[in-house]
N, CA, C and O atoms as a GROMACS GRO file, in nm:
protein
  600
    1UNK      N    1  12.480   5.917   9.614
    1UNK     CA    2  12.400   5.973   9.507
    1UNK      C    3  12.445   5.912   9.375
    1UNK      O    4  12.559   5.882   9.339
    2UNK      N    5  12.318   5.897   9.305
    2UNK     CA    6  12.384   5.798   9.147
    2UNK      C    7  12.433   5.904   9.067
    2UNK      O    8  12.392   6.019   9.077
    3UNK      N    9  12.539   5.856   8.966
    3UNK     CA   10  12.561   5.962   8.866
    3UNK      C   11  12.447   5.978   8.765
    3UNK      O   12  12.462   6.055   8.669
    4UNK      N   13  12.360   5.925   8.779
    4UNK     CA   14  12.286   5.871   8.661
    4UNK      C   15  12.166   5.998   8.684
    4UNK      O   16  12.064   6.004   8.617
    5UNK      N   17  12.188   6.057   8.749
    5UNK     CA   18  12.069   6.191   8.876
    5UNK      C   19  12.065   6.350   8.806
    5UNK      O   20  12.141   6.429   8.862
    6UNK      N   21  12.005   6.392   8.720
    6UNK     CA   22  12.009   6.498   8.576
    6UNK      C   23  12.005   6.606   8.682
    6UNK      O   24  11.890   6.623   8.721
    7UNK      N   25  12.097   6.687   8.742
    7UNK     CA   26  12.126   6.827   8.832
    7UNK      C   27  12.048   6.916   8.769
    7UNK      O   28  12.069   6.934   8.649
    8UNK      N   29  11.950   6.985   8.831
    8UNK     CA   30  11.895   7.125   8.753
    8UNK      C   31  12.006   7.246   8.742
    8UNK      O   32  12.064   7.279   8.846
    9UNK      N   33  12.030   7.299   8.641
    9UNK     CA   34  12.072   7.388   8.611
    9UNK      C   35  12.259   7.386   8.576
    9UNK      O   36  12.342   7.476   8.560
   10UNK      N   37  12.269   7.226   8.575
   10UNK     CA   38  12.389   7.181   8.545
   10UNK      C   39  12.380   7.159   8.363
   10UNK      O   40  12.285   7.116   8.297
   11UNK      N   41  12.551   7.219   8.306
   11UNK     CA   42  12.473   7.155   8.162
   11UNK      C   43  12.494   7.027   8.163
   11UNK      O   44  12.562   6.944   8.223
   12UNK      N   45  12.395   7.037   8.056
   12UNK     CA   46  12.381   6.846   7.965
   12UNK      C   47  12.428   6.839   7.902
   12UNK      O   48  12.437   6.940   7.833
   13UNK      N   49  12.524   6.695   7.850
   13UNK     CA   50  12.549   6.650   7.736
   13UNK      C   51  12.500   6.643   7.619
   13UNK      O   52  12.398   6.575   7.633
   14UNK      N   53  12.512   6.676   7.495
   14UNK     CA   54  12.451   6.677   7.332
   14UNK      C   55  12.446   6.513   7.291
   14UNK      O   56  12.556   6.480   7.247
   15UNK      N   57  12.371   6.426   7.293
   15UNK     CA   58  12.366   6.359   7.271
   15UNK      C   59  12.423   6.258   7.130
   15UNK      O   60  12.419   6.345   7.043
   16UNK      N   61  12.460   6.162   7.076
   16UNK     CA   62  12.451   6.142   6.947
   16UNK      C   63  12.344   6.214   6.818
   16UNK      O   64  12.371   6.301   6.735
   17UNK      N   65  12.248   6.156   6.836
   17UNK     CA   66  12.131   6.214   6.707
   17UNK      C   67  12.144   6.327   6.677
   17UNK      O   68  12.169   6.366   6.562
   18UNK      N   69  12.126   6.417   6.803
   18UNK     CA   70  12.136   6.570   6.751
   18UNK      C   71  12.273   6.659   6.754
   18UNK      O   72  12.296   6.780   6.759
   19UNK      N   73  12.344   6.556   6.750
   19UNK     CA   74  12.520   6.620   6.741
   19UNK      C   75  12.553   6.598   6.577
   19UNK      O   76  12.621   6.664   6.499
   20UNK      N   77  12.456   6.450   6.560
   20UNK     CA   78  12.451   6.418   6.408
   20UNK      C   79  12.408   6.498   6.272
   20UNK      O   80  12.456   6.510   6.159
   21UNK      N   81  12.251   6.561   6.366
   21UNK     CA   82  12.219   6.656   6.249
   21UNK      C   83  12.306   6.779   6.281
   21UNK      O   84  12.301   6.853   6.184
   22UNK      N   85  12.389   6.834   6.385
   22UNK     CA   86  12.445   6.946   6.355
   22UNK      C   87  12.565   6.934   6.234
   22UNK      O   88  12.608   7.027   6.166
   23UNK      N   89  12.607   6.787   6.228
   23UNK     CA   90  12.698   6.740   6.146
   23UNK      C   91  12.653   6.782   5.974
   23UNK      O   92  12.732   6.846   5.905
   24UNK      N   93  12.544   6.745   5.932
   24UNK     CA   94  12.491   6.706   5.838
   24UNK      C   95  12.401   6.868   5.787
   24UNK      O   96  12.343   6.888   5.680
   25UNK      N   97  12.413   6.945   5.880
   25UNK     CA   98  12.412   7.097   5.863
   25UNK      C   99  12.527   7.136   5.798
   25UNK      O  100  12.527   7.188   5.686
   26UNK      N  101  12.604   7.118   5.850
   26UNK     CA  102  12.707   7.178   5.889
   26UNK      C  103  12.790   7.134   5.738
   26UNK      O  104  12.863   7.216   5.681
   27UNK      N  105  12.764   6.983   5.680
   27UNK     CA  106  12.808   6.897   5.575
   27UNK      C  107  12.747   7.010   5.461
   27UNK      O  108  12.802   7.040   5.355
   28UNK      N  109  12.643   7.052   5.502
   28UNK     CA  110  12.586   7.101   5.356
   28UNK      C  111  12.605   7.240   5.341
   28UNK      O  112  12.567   7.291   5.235
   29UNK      N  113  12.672   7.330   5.452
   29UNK     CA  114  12.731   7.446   5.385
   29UNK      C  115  12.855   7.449   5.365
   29UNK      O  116  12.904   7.552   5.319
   30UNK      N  117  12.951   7.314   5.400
   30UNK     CA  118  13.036   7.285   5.289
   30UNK      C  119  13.036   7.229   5.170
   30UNK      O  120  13.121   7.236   5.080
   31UNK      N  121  12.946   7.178   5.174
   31UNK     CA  122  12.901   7.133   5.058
   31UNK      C  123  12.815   7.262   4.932
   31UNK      O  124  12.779   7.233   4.818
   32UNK      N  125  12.806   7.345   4.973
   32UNK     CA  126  12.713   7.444   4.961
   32UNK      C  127  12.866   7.556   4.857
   32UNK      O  128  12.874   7.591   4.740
   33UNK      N  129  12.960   7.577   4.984
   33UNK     CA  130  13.083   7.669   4.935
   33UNK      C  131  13.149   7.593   4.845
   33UNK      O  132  13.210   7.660   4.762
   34UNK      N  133  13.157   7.476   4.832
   34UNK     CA  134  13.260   7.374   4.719
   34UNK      C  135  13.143   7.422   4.589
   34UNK      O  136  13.184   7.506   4.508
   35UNK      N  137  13.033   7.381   4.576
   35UNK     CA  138  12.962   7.375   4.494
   35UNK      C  139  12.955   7.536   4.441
   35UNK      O  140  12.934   7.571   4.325
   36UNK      N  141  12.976   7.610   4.541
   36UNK     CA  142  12.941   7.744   4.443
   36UNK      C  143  13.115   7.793   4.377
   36UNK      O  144  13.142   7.870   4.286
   37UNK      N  145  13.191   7.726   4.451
   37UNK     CA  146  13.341   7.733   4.375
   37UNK      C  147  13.378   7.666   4.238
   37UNK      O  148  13.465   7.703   4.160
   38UNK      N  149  13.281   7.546   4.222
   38UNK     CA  150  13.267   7.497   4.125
   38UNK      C  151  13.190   7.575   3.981
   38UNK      O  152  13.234   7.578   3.866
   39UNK      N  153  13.057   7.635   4.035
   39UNK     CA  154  13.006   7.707   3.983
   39UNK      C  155  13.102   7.829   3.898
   39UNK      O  156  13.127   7.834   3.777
   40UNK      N  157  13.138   7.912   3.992
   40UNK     CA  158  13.229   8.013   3.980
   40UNK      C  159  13.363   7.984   3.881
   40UNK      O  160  13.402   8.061   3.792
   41UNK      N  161  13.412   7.881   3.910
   41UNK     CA  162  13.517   7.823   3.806
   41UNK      C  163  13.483   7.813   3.652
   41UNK      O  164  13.534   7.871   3.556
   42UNK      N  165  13.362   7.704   3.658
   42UNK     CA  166  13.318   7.687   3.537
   42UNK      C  167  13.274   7.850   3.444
   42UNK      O  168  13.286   7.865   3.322
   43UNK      N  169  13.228   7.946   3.535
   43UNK     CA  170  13.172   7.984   3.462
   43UNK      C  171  13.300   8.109   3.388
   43UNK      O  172  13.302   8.158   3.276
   44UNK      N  173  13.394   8.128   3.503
   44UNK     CA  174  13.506   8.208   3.480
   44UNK      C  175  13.605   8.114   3.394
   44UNK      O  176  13.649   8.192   3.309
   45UNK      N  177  13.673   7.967   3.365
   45UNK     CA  178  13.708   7.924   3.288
   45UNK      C  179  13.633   7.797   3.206
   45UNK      O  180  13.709   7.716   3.154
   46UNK      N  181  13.523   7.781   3.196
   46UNK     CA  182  13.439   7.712   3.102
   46UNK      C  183  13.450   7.545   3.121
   46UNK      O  184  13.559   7.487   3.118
   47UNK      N  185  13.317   7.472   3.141
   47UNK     CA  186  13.320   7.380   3.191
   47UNK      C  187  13.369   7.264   3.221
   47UNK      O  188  13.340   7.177   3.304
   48UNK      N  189  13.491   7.282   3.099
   48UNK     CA  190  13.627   7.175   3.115
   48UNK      C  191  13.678   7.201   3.228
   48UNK      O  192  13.738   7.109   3.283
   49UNK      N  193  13.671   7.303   3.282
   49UNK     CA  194  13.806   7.360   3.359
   49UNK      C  195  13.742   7.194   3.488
   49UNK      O  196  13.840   7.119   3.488
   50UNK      N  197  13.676   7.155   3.540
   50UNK     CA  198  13.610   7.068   3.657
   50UNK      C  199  13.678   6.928   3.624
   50UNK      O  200  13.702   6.843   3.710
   51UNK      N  201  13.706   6.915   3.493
   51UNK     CA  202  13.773   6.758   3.453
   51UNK      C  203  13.921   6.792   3.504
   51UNK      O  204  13.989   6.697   3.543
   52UNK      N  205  13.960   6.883   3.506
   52UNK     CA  206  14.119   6.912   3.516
   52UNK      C  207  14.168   6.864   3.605
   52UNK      O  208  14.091   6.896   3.697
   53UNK      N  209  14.269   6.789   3.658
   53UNK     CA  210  14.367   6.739   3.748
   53UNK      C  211  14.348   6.839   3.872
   53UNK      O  212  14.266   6.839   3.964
   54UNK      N  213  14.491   6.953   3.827
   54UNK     CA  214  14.492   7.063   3.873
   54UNK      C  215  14.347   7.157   3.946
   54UNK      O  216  14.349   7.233   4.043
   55UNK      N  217  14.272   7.131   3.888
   55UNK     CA  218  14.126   7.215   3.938
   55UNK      C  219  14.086   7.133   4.029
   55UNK      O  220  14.049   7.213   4.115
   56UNK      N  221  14.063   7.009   4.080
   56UNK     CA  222  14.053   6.894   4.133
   56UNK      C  223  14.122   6.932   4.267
   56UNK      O  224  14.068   6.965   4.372
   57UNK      N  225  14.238   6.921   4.241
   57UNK     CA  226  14.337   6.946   4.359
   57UNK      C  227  14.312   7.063   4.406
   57UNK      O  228  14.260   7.073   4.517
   58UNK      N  229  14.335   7.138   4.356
   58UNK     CA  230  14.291   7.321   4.414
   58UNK      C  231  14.114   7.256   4.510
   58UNK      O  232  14.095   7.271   4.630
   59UNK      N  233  14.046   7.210   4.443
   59UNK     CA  234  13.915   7.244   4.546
   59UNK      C  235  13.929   7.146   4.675
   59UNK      O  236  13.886   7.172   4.787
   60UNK      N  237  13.999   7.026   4.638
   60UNK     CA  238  14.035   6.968   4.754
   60UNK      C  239  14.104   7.020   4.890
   60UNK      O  240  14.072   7.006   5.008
   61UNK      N  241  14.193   7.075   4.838
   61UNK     CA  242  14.264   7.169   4.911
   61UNK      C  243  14.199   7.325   4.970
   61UNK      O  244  14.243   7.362   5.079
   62UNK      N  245  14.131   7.385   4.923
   62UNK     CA  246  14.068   7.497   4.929
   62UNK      C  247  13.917   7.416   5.026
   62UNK      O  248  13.873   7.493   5.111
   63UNK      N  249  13.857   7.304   5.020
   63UNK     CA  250  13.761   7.207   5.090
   63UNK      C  251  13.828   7.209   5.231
   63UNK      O  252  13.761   7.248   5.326
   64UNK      N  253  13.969   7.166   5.252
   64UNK     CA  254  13.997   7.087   5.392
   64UNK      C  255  14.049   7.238   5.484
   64UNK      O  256  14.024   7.269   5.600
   65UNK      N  257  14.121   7.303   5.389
   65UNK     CA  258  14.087   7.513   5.476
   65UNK      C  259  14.023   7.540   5.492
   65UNK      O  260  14.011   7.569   5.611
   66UNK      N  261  13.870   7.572   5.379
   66UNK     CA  262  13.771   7.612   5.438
   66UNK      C  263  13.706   7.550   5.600
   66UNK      O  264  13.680   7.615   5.701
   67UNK      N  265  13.692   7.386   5.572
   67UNK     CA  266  13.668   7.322   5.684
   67UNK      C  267  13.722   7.351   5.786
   67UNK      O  268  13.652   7.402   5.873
   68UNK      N  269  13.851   7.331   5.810
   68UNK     CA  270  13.954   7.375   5.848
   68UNK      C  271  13.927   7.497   5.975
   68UNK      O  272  13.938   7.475   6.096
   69UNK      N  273  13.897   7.599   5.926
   69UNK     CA  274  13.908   7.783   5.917
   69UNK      C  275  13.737   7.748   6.009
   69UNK      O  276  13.712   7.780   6.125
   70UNK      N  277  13.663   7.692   5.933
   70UNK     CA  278  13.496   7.728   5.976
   70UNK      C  279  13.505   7.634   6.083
   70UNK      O  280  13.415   7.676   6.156
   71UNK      N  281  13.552   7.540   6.138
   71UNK     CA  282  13.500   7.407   6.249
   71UNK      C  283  13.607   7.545   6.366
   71UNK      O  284  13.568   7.616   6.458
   72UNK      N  285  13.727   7.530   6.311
   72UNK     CA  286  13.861   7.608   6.399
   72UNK      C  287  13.806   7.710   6.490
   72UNK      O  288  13.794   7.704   6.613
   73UNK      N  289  13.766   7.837   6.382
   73UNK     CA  290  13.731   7.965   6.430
   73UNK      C  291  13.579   7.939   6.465
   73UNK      O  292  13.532   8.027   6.537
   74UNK      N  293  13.524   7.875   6.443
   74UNK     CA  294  13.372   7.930   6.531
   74UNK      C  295  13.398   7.870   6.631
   74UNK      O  296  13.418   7.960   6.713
   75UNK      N  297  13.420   7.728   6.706
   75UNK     CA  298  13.427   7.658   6.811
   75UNK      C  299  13.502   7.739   6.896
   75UNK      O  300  13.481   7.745   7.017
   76UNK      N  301  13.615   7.822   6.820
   76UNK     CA  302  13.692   7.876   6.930
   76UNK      C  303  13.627   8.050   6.947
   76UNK      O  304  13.623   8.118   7.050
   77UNK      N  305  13.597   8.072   6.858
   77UNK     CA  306  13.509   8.247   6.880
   77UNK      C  307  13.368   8.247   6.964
   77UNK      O  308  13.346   8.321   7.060
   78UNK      N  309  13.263   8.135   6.905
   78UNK     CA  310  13.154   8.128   6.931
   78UNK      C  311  13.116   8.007   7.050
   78UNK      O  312  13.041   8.006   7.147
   79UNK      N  313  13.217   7.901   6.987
   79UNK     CA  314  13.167   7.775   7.100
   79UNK      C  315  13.059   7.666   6.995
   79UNK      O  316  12.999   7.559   7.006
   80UNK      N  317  13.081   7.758   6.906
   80UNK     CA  318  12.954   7.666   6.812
   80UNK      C  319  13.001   7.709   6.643
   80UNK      O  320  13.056   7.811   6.600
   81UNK      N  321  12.947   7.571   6.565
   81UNK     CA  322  12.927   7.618   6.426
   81UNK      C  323  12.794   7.662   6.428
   81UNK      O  324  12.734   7.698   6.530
   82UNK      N  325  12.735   7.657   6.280
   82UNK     CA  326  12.590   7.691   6.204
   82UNK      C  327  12.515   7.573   6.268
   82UNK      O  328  12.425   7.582   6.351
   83UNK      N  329  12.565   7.467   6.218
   83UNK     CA  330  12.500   7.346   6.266
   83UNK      C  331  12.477   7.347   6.403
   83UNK      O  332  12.357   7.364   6.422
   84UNK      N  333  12.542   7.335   6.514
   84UNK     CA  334  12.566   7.336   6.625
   84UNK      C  335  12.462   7.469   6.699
   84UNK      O  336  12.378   7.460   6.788
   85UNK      N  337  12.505   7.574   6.629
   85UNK     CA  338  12.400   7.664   6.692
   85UNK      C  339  12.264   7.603   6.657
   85UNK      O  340  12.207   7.536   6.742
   86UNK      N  341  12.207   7.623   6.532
   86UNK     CA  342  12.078   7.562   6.510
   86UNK      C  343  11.987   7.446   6.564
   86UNK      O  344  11.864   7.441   6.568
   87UNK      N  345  12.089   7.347   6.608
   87UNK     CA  346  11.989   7.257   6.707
   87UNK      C  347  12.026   7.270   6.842
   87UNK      O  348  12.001   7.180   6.923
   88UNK      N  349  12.100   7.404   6.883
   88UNK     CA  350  12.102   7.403   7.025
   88UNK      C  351  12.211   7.366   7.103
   88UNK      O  352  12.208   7.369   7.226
   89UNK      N  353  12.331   7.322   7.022
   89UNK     CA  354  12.459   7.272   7.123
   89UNK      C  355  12.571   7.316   7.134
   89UNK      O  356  12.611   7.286   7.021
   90UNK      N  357  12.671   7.373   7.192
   90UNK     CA  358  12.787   7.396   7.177
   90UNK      C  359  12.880   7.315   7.258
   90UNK      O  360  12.849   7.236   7.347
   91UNK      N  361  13.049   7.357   7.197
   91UNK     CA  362  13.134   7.266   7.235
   91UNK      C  363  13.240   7.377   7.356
   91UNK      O  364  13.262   7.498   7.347
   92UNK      N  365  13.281   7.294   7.447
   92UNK     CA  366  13.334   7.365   7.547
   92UNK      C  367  13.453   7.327   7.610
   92UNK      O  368  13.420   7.222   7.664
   93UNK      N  369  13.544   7.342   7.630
   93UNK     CA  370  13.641   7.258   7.706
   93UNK      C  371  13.608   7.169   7.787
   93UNK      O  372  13.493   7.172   7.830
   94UNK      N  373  13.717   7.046   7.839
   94UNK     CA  374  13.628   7.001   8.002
   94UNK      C  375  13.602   7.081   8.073
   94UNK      O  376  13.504   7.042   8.137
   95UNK      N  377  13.632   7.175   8.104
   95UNK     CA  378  13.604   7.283   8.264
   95UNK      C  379  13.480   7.368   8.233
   95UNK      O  380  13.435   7.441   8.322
   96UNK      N  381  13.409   7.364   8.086
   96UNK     CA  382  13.370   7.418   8.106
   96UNK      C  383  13.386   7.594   8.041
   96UNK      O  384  13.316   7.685   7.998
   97UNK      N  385  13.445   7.580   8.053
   97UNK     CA  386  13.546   7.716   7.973
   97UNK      C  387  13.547   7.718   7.810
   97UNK      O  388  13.582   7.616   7.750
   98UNK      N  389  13.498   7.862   7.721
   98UNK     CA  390  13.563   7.817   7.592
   98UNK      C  391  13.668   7.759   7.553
   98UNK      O  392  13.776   7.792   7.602
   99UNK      N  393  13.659   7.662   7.458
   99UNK     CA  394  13.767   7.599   7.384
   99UNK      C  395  13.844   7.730   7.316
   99UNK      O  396  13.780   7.825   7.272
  100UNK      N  397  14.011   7.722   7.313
  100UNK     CA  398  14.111   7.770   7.289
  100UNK      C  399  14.102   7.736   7.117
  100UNK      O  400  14.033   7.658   7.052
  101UNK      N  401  14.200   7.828   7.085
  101UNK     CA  402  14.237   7.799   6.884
  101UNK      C  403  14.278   7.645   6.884
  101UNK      O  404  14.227   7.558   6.813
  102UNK      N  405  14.403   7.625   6.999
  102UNK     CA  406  14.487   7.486   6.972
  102UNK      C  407  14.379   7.394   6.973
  102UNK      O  408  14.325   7.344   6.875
  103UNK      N  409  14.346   7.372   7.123
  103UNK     CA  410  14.215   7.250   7.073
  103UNK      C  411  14.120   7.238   6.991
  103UNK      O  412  14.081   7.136   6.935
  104UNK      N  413  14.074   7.364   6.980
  104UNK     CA  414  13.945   7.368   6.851
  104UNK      C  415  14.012   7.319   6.724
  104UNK      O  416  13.942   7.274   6.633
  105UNK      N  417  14.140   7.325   6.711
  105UNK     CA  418  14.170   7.270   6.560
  105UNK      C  419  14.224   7.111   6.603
  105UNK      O  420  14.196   7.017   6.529
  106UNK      N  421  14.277   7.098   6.687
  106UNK     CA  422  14.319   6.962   6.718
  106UNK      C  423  14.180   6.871   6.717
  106UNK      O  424  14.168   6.754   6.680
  107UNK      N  425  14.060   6.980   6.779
  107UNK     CA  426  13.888   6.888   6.761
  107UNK      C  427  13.911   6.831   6.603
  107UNK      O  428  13.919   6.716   6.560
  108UNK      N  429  13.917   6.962   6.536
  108UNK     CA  430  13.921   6.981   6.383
  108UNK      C  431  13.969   6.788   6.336
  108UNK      O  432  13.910   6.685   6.302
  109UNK      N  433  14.071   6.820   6.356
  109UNK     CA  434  14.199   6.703   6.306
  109UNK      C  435  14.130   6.541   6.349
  109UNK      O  436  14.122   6.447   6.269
  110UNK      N  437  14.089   6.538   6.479
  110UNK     CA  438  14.012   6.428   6.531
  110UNK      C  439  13.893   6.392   6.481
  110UNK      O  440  13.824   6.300   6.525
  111UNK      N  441  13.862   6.472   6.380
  111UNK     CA  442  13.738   6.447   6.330
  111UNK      C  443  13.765   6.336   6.227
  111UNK      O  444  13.685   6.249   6.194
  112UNK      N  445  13.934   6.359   6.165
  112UNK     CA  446  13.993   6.277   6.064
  112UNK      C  447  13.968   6.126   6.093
  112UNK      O  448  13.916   6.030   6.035
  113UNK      N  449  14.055   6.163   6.257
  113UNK     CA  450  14.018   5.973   6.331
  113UNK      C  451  13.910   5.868   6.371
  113UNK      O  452  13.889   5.749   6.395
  114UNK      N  453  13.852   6.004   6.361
  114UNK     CA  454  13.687   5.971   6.379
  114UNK      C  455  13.651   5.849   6.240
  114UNK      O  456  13.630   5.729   6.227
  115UNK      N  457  13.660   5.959   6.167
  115UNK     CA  458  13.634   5.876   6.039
  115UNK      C  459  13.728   5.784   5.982
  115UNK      O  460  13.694   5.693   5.906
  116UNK      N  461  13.847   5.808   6.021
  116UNK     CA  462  13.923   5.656   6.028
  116UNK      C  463  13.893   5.523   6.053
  116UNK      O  464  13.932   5.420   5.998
  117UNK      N  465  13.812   5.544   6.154
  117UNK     CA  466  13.785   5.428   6.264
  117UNK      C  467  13.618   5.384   6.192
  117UNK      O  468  13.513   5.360   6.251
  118UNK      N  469  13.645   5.387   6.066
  118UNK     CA  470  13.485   5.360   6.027
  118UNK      C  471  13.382   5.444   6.084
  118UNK      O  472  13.269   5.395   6.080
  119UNK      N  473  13.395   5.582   6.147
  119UNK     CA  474  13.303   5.644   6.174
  119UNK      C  475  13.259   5.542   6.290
  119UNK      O  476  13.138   5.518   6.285
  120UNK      N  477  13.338   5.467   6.412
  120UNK     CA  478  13.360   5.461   6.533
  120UNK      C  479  13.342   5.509   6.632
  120UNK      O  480  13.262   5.488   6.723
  121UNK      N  481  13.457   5.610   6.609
  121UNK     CA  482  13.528   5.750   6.653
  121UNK      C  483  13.380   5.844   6.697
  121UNK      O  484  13.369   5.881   6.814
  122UNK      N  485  13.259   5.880   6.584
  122UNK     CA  486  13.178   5.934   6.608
  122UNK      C  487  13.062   5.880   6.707
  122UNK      O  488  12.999   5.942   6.791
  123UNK      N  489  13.053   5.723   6.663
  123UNK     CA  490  12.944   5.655   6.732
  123UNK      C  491  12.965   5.639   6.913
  123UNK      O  492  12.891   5.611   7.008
  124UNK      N  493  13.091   5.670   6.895
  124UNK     CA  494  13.121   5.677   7.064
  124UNK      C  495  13.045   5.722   7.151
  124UNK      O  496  13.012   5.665   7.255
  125UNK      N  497  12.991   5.896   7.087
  125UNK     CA  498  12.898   5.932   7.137
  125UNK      C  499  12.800   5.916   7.185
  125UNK      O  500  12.747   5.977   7.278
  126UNK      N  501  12.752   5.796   7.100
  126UNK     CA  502  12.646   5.715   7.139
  126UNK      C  503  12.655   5.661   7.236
  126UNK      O  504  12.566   5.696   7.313
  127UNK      N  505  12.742   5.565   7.289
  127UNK     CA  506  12.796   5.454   7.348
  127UNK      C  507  12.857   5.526   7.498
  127UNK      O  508  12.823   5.479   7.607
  128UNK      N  509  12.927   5.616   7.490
  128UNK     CA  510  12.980   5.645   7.646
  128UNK      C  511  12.894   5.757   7.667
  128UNK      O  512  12.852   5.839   7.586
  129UNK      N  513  12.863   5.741   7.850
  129UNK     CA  514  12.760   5.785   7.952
  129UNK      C  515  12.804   5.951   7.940
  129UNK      O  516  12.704   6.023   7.943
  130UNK      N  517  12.926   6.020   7.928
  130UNK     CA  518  12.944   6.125   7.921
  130UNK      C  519  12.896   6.181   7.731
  130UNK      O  520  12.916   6.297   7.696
  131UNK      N  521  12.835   6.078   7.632
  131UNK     CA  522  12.805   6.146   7.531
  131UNK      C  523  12.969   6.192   7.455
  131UNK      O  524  12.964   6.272   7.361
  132UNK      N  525  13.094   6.144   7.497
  132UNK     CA  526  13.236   6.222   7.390
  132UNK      C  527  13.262   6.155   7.296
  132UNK      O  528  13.257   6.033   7.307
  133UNK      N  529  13.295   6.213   7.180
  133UNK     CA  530  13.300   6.118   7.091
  133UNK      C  531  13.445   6.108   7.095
  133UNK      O  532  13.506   6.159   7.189
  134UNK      N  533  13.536   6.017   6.961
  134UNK     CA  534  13.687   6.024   6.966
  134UNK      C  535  13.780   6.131   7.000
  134UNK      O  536  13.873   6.143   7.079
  135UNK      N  537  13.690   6.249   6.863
  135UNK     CA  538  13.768   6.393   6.885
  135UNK      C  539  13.772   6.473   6.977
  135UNK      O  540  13.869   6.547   6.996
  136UNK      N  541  13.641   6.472   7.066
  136UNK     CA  542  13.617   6.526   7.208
  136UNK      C  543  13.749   6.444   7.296
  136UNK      O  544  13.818   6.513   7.372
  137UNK      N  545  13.769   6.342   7.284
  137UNK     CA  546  13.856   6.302   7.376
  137UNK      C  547  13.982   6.359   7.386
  137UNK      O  548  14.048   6.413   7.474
  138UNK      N  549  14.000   6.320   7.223
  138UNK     CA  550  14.127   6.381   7.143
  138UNK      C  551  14.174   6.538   7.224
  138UNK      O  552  14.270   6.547   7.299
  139UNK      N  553  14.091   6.642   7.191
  139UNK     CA  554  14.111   6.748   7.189
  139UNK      C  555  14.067   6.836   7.361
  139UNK      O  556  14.104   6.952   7.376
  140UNK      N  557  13.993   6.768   7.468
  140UNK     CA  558  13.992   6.743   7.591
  140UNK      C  559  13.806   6.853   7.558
  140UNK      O  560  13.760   6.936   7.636
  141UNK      N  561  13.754   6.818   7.446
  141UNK     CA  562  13.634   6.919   7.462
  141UNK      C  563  13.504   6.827   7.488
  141UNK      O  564  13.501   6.708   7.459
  142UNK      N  565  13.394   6.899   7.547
  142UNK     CA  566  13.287   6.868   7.501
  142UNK      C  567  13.146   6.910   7.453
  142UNK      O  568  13.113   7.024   7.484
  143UNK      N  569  13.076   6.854   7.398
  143UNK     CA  570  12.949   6.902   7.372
  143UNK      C  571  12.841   6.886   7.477
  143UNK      O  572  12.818   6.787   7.547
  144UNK      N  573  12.769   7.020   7.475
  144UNK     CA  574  12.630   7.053   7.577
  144UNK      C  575  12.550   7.087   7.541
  144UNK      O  576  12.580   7.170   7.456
  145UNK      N  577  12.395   7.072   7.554
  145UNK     CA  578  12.339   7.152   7.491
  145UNK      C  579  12.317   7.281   7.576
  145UNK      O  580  12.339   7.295   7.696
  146UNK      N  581  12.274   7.359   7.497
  146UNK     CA  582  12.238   7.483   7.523
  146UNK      C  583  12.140   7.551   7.594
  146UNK      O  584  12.036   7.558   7.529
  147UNK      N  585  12.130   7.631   7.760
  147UNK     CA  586  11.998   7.636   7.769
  147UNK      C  587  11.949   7.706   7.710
  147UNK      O  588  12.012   7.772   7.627
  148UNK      N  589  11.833   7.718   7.726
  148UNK     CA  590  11.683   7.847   7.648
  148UNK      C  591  11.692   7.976   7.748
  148UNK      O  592  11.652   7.998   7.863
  149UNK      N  593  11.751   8.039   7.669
  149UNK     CA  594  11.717   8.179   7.752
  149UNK      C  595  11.887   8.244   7.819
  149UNK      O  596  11.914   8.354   7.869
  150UNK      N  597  11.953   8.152   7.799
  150UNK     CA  598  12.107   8.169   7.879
  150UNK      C  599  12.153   8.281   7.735
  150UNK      O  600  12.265   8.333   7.730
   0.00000   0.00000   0.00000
């Protein structure tokens, strides 16, 4: 029998494209919480406060926790972010099994290498028959989509 043979009722792999837009979801409600921290700053210490060194560093830092905290705890509570739920995919251990805190943040961290590698790391997905990208490897998880109705 070929591997290549789609099992009914086996899950599927999340493909690149739509692992991409869960990315790019997912980019803009961090992008979404930085921006309203920004907001909030300015308006509690007045619009210099955004040129400041110090203010700079604080959102950087307060950016890679939040990230951090939101990729960590949903993958490992839910199996999914915002993004991820919305087009249908979640991430799972190999077996199959929810992903644990450790790997879900070690996913977290691989996302770094990902983008190390010129955003490589991500295109993998594309490229290997199982759909894993670097950090999936990294962290032993993967992405499926979701059925309708499960």
């Amino acid at each position: 029998m070929s591997d290549d043979i789609i099992r009914v009722g086996e899950p599927q792999p999340a493909g690149f494209w739509i692992r991409a837009l869960a990315l790019v979801i997912d980019l803009v409600i961090a992008g979404f919480v930085k921006l309203s921290l920004d907001f909030i700053a300015g308006r509690r210490y007045g619009a210099d406060v955004e040129q400041a060194w110090s203010f700079q560093t604080t959102i950087i830092l307060f950016t890679l926790l939040f990230t951090a905290a939101y990729t960590t705890l949903l993958h490992s509570w839910l199996g999914q972010t915002v993004g991820k739920s919305v087009v249908g995919v979640r991430v799972v251990a190999m077996d199959g099994r929810d992903l644990d805190g450790g790997p879900a943040f070690l996913r977290y961290l691989g996302y770094y290498a990902s983008i190390a590698t010129f955003g490589f790391g991500y295109l993998m997905a594309a490229l290997r028959r199982d759909k894993r990208a670097l950090h999936d490897l990294i962290a032993g998880s993967r992405v499926e989509r979701v059925r309708r109705g499960a």
